[in-house]
C-alpha positions as CSV (number, residue, x, y, z in Angstrom):
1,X,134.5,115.4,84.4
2,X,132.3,112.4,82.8
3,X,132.6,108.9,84.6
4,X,134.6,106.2,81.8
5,X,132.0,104.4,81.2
6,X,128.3,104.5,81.0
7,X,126.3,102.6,83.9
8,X,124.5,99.5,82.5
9,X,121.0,101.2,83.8
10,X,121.6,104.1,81.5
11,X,122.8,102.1,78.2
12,X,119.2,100.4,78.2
13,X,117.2,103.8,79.3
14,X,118.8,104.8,75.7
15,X,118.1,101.4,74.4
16,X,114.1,102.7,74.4
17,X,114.5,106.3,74.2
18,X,116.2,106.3,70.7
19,X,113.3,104.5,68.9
20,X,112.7,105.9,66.3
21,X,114.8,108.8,66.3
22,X,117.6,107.2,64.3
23,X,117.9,109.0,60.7
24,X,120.4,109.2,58.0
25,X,122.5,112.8,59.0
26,X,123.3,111.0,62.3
27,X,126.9,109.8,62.6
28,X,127.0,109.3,66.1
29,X,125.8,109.9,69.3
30,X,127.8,110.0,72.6
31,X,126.8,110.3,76.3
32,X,128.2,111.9,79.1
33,X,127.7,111.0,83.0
34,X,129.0,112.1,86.3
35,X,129.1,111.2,89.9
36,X,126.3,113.8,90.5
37,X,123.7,112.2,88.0
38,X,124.1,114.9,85.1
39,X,123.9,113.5,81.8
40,X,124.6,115.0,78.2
41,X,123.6,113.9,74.7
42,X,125.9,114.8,72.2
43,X,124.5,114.2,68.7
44,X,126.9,114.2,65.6
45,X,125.6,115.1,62.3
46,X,127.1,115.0,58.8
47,X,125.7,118.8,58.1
48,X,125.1,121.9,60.2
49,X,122.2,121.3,63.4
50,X,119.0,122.0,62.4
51,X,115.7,122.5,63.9
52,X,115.2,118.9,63.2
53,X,117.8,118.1,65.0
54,X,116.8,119.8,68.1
55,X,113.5,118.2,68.3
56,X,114.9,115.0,67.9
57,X,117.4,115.3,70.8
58,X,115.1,117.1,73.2
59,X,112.9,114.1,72.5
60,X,115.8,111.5,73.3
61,X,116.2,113.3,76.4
62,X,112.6,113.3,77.5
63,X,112.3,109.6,77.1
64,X,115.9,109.0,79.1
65,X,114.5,111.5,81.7
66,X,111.0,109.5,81.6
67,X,113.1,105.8,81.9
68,X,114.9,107.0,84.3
69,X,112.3,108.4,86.4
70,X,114.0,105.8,89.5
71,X,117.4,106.4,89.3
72,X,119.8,108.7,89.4
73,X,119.6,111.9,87.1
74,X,119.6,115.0,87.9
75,X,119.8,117.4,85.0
76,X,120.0,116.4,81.4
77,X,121.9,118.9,78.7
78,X,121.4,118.0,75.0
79,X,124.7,119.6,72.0
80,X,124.5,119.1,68.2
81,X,127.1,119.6,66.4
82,X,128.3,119.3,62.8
83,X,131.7,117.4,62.2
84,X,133.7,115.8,59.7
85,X,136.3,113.5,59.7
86,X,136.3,109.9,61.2
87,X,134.7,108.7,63.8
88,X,137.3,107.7,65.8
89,X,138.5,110.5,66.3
90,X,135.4,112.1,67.9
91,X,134.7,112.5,71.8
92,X,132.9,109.4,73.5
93,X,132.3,111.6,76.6
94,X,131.3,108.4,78.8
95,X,130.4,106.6,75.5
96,X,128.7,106.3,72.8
97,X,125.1,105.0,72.2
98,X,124.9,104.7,68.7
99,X,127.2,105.1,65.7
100,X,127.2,104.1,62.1
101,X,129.3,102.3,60.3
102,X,131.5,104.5,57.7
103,X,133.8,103.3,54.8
104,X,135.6,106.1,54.4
């Protein structure tokens, strides 16, 4: 079970590791974290995962594992997944780091 919210420490490791790995099929990304330091990164994408996609989120991870190199983490699992329909009604697991805006 993922805490409620993310710790403060966390939201900025994010703050760096997502430079540049913002792009258009992203609708949103969520993270997860527990009591026992294990995080996951949820991407959202407007189309089915794709190698791309991969890459990108194994890359957020290694820069969260890299910022974080201090604190408490202890494993780090990445998801894609395709999904439509609005974003509020999508998981936030502990939260969400990023999410564009829609006008549908």
């Amino acid at each position: 079970m993922f805490l409620n919210r993310l710790p403060d420490w966390l939201v900025v490791c994010f703050r760096v590791a997502l430079l540049g790995e913002i792009y258009q099929e992203i609708r949103a990304i969520a993270v997860g974290y527990d009591e026992k330091g294990r995080v996951l990164i949820r991407y959202y994408l407007e189309r089915d995962p794709t190698d791309l996609d991969w890459e990108s989120v194994e890359v957020v991870a290694t820069n969260v594992d890299a910022a974080s190199s201090e604190v408490g983490i202890s494993r780090i699992d990445v998801e894609c997944l395709y999904v439509s329909g609005p974003l509020r009604g999508l998981p936030s697991l502990s939260g969400f780091v990023y999410a564009r805006r829609e006008f549908n």
